[in-house]
N, C-alpha and C positions, 0 to 999 in steps of 0.2 A: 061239515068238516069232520074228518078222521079226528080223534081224540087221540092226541100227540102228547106225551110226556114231556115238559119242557126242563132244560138245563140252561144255568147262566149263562151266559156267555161271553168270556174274559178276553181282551184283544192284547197281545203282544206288540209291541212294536220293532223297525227293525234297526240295524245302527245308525249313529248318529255321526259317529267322528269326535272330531275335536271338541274343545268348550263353545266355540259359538253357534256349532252347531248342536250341542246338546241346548244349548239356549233357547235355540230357535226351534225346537221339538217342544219342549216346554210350554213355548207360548201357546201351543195347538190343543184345545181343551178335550180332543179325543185322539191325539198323539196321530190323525191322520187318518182313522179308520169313517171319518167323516166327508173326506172327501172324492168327490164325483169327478163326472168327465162329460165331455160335450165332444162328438165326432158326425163324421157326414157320412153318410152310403149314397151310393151311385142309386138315383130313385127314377121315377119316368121321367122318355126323352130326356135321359141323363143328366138330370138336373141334380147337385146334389139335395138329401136330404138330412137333416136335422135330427139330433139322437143324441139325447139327454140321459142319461145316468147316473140316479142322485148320492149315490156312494151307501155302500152297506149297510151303514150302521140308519140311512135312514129307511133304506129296503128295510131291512128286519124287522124295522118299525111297522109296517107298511103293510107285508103279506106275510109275518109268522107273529105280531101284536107281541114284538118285545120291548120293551120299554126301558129308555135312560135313565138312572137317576142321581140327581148331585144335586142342586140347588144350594148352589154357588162352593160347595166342597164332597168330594167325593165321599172321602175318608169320614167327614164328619158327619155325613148322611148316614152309611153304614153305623156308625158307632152310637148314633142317637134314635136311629130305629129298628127295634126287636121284629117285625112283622116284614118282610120284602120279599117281595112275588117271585117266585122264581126265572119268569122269561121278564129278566134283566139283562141289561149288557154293562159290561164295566172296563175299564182301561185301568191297566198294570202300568202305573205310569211311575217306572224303575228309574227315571233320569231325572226328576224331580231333586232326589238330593244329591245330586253330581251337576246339577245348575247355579251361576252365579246370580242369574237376575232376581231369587230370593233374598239376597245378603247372605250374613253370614260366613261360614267354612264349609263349602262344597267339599262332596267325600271324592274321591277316586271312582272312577265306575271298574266292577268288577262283575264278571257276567255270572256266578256263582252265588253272590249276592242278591243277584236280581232273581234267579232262580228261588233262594231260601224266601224271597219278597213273596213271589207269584204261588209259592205255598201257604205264608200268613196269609194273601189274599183269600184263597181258597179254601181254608181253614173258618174265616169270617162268614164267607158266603154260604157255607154250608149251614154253620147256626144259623145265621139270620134268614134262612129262605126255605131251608129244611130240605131244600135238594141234596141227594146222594152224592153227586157229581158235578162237574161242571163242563163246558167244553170251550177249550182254548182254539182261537184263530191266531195264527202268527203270517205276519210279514219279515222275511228277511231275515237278519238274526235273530230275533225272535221266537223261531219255530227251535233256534239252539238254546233258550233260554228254556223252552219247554222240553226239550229232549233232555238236556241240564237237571232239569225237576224230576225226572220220568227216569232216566239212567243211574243218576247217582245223588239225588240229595234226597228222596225220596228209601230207596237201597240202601244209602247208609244211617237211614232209622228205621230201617226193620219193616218199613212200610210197603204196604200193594198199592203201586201206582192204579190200579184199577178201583179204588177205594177212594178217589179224588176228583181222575178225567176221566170222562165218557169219552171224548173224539178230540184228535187232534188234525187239523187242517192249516195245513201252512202254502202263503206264497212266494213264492223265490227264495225259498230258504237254503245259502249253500249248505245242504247235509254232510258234503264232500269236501268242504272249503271252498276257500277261493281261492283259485289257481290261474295263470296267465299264456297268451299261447306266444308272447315273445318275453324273451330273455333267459331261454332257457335256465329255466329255473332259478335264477340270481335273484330275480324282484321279489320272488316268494320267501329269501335265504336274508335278502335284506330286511322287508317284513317283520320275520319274526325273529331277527338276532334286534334291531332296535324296537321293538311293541311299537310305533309312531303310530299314535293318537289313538292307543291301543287294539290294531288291526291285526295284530298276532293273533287274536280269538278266533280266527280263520285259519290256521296253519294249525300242520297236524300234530304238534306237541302241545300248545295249550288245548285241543277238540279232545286229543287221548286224556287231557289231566280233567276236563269239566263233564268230559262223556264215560269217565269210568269206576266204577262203585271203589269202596277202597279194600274192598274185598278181592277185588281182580286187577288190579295195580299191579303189573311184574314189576320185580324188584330189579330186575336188570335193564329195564328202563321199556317205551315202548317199543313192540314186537314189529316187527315189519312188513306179518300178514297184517295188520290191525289196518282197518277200514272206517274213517266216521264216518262212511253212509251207515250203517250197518246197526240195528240196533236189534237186538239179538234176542232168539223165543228161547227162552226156559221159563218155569215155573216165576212165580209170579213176576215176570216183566211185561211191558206194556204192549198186547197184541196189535202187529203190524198190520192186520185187517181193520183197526180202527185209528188208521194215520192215511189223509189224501193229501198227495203232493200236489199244486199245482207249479208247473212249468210251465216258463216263459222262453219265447226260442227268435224275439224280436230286439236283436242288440242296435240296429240302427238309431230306432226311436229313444235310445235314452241315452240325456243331451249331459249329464255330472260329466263337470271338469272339462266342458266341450267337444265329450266325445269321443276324450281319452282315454278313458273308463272303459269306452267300446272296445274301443281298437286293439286296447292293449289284451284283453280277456278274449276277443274273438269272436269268429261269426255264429262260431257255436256254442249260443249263450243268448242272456236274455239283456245284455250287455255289461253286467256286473257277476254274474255265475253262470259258469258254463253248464251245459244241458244236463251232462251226466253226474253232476253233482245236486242236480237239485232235488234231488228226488232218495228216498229211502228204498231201496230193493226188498221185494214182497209185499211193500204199501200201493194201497191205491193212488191212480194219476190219471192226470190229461194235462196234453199238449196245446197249447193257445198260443197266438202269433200276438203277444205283448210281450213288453220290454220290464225290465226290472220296475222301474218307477216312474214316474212325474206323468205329462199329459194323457199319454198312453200306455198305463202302468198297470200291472194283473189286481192290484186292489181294485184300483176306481174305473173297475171293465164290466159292463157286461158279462161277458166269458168267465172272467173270475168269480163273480155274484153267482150264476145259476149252477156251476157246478159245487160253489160252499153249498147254497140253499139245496141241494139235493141230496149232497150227499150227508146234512146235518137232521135233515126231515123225509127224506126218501122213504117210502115203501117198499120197494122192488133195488133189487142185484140185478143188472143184466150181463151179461158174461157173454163176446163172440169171438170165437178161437176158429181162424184154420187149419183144417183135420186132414189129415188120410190123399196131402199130396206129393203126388209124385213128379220132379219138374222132370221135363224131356233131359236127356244126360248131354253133354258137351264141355269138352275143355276150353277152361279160360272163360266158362259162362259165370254168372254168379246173379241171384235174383233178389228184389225188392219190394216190399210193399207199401202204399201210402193207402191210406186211411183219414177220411173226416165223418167226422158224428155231429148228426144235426138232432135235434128235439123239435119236434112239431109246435109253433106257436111262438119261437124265440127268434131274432131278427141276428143271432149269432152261430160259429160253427163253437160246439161245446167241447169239441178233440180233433186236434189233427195234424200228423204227423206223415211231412211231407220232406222228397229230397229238397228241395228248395226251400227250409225251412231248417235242413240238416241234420234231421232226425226220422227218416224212413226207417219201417221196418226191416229189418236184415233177415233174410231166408234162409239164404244159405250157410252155410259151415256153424248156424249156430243151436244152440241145445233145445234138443226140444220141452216145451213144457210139461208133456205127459210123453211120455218111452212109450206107449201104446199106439197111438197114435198121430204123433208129433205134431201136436195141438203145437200153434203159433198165436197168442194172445195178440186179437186185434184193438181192442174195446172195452171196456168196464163203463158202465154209467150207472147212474141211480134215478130211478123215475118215482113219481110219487101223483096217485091215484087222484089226488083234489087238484092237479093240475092240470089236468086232462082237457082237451078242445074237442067240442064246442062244448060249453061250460055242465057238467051235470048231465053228459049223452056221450063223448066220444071218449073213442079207445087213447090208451097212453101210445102215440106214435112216434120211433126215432127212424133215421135214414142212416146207414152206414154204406160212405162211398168208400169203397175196393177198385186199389191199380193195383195190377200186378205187372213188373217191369225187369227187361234184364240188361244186365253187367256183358259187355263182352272185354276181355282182355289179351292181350298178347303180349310177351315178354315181359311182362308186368306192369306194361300201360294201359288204358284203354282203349280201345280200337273202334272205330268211329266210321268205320266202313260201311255199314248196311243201318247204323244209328240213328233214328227220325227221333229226335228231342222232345220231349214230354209228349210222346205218342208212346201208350200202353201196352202190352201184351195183350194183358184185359183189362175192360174198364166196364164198370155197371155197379149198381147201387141195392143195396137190399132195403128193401120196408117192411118193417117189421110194426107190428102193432099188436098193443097186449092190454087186455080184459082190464076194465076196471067195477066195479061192484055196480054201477050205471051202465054201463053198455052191456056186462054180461061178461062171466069168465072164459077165457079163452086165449090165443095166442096166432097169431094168421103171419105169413110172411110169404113175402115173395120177389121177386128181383123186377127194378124199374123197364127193365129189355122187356117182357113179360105184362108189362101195364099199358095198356091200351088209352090212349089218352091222357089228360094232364096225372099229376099224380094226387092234386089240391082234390079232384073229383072222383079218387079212387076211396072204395069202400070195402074194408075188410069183407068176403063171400067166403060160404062154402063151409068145410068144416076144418076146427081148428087143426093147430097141430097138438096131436096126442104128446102125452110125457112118457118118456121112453125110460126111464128110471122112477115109477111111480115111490117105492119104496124108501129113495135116500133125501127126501124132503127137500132136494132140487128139481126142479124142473128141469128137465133135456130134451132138446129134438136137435135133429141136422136137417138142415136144407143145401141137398145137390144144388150145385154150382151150374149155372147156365151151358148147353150145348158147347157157347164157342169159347169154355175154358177147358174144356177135355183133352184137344192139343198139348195145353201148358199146364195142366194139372193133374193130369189123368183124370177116369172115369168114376173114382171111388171119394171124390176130393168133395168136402163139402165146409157148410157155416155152422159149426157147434152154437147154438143158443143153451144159455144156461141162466136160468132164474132162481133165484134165491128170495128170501122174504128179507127186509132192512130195517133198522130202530135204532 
C-alpha cells in the first residue's frame, strides 16, 4: 500500500425539521452516516441479483482502516484521551442540544451555531490526534454548515480555513437553495417570511446572512448579483479544487411526505434539490441517478462511496474535455452531449449525465472552457494506484461513454421530423488505462469501435501515449475522435486527457 497521510474524518449531517424530527436524528448514534442499502441488478438469464452495501462509515472501516471511537460517549472519549489516531471518524452531532428526549430545555437550532460547534470540534481533533487538518463529509445541509465554517465563522476570526479542512465532499447539498418548480415562487416567499420548522436556512436571505463574512456584508442589504452557489477564490478563502459535489438527479425514489417533496421541487432534482443547485461552480462533481435520501439515497449508495473514497485517497486527476469541434452549421439545430464514467472493477456507473436524467451536456450556444480550443469539460474522476485490477498487476482502467446528439427546432418548438429517439449522432466509448507503479508507467487509450473483441480481454499494447506538455507537471495528450465523428465534428476534433498527481 501507498503511504497515505490520514485526516479525521468529521461527518455532518443534513436537516432534520421539526422537534420530532430532530428527536429521531438523535436517537441514530452515527446521525446516519452508518447506514446501508441492499438493491438488485438484472444478473444471468435475468434473474435478479443481490447487492449489499454496508454504508460508509463501515467501508471506511474496511478499505481505508479508519476507526470509530465513542464507547458509550463521544465527547467524553475525546476529552478523557490525550493519544487518538488520526484515521478516526467522528459525528458533529449539532442536534443533540435542540432534542427533547434528553430532558431538560432544548436550545433553538441555529445553523451558525452548529458551524461555531464543527469548529470546537476541529479545534479538539487536532490536539488530540496531532493532525493538521481534518476532512468533513456532509449530507444535505450539512455541507451548508461547512460552507458556514469556511465562509464566515472562520473569516470573521481572522483565520485560514486551509489551517483546519483539507477536503470538503458533500451529498445533495442545496449550495443554491431550495427552490420549487410550482408556485411560482410563492412557496419559497411563504418559506422564508414565516422560518416553519426553521426551513428559511434555504432561502436566499438567511444563505447571504450565514454565507458571508461581516467584512463583505452590504450595508444596503443583499446585492442581487449575490449567488450562494458561489464561494468565492481570494486570498485565503477555501480553494474550490478541494470541494466535490456529488449530485443526485433521481427525484422519483425519494418517498418524504409521499412524494410531495418530489413533485413539488421537480424532475430536475434529486427529489428535494434541484440539480443546479447542488453543486458549487469550479468544484469538483459527478452525476449519479440517486435520490436525495432513504432506500435509494447518494449516502448509503454505492455510487456515492467510490467517488467519496477516490476522491479523499486518490492518486491521479483525470481530466476529459472536448476539444477543437466544429459541429456541421444549420439553423434551428442545437447539440448535446451524454456521458457515463465507469471504473474497471465497480458493479456501478461513477458519473452520468444523461437527457433522460435532465442533465446532458449542452454544446451549443455555451461558453467554452478554454477560448483556445473550446474544450467542453466531459469528466473529472480520481483514480487511485492500490485499486487497480487484477490486484498488484493491472493498469488503473475507466471507460468514458460519449453520445453526441442533436436538437432540431423550428419556430421555437422541436421538430420531430427526421427524429429517431435515443439514436446518436455518435455513439462509442473511449478506454482509457493508466500506468500504475505495478504494471509500469504509461497511459494507452483507445475507442471501444477499434477493440476487437470483448473489452474484459483487451490489453493495453504498443506504445503509450507521450505527454505532450512535458514541462507544466500535467500530463496531456489528445486522442482523435473515430472516422465516423468527422461528419459531426470535423476533422481536428478530439478527447483532451489530462493527468494531474492527487493528495
Amino acid at each position: 500500500m501507498t503511504d497515505v497521510i490520514k485526516f479525521p474524518i468529521v461527518y455532518v449531517r443534513g436537516f432534520a425539521g421539526d422537534a420530532s424530527g430532530i428527536n429521531s436524528a438523535v436517537m441514530d448514534p452515527f446521525y446516519g452516516f452508518n447506514e446501508g442499502s441492499t438493491h438488485v441488478r438484472v444478473g444471468p438469464d435475468d434473474q435478479p441479483s443481490f447487492y449489499q452495501f454496508e454504508s460508509p462509515l463501515l467501508r471506511l472501516h474496511l478499505d481505508e482502516d479508519y476507526r470509530i471511537l465513542v464507547e458509550g460517549d463521544q465527547e467524553a472519549y475525546l476529552d478523557s484521551h490525550d493519544d487518538i489516531p488520526p484515521n478516526s471518524i467522528w459525528v458533529h452531532r449539532f442536534y443533540d442540544v435542540s432534542a427533547s428526549t434528553w430532558g431538560g430545555n432544548p436550545e433553538g437550532f441555529r445553523l451558525e451555531d452548529a458551524a461555531a460547534g464543527l469548529l470546537r470540534l476541529i479545534e479538539k481533533l487536532q490536539a488530540k490526534t496531532g493532525a493538521p487538518r481534518v476532512i468533513l463529509v456532509a449530507h444535505s445541509m450539512g455541507g451548508l454548515v461547512c460552507r458556514c465554517l469556511l465562509q464566515k465563522i472562520l473569516p470573521d476570526l481572522n483565520r485560514e480555513p486551509t489551517d483546519y479542512v483539507e477536503k470538503l465532499f458533500t451529498y445533495g447539498t442545496p449550495h443554491g437553495g431550495i427552490a420549487f418548480d410550482i408556485g411560482s415562487g410563492l412557496l419559497e416567499k411563504i418559506r422564508d417570511a414565516t422560518g416553519i420548522n426553521g426551513a428559511d436556512i434555504f432561502g436566499p436571505q438567511r444563505m447571504y446572512e450565514y454565507l458571508t463574512p461581516e467584512n463583505d456584508v452590504d450595508p444596503q442589504g443583499r446585492p442581487d448579483s449575490w449567488s450562494a452557489r458561489d464561494m468565492p477564490e481570494r486570498d485565503g478563502a477555501f480553494p474550490r479544487h478541494r470541494v466535490f459535489c456529488l449530485v443526485g438527479t433521481d427525484p422519483k425514489d425519494y418517498e418524504v411526505a409521499l412524494g410531495l417533496s418530489s413533485a413539488a421541487v421537480g424532475a430536475r432534482s434529486d427529489g428535494l434539490v434541484q440539480i443546479e443547485n447542488a453543486y458549487v461552480p469550479g468544484a469538483h462533481r459527478a452525476y449519479v441517478h440517486r435520490s436525495h435520501s432513504g432506500r435509494y439515497g447518494l449516502v448509503n449508495s454505492e455510487e456515492g462511496y467510490q467517488n467519496l473514497r477516490r476522491f479523499l485517497f486518490g492518486d491521479r486527476k483525470v481530466e476529459a474535455a472536448l476539444v477543437n469541434h466544429q459541429f456541421a452549421s444549420g439553423d434551428g439545430v442545437t447539440w448535446q452531449a451524454e456521458v457515463q464514467l465507469s471504473v474497471r472493477g465497480l458493479p456501478i456507473v461513477m458519473h452520468e449525465q444523461l437527457a433522460s436524467h435532465w442533465c446532458p451536456i449542452q454544446l451549443s450556444g455555451r461558453p467554452a472552457d478554454d477560448a483556445t480550443d473550446g474544450a467542453v469539460t466531459l469528466a473529472t474522476t480520481f483514480l487511485c494506484g492500490d485499486l487497480s485490477r487484477p490486484p498488484g498487476s493491472g493498469t488503473m482502467r475507466y471507460a468514458l461513454h460519449v453520445r453526441i446528439l442533436s436538437l432540431r427546432e423550428h419556430h421555437g418548438f422541436l421538430s420531430f421530423g427526421d427524429h429517431l429517439e435515443r439514436a446518436a449522432d455518435f455513439d462509442d466509448t473511449l478506454v482509457v488505462d493508466v500506468g500504475t507503479a505495478h504494471s509500469g508507467p504509461g497511459i494507452w487509450a483507445t475507442w471501444n469501435s477499434l477493440i476487437p473483441g470483448a473489452i474484459s480481454q483487451h490489453e493495453p499494447g504498443g506504445t503509450p501515449l507521450s505527454d505532450e506538455d512535458p514541462q507544466s507537471g500535467t500530463w496531456v495528450a489528445h486522442i482523435p475522435l473515430p472516422a465516423t465523428a468527422v461528419p459531426i465534428l470535423g476533422d481536428r476534433s478530439s478527447i483532451r486527457l489530462a493527468v494531474t498527481p492527487w493528495d
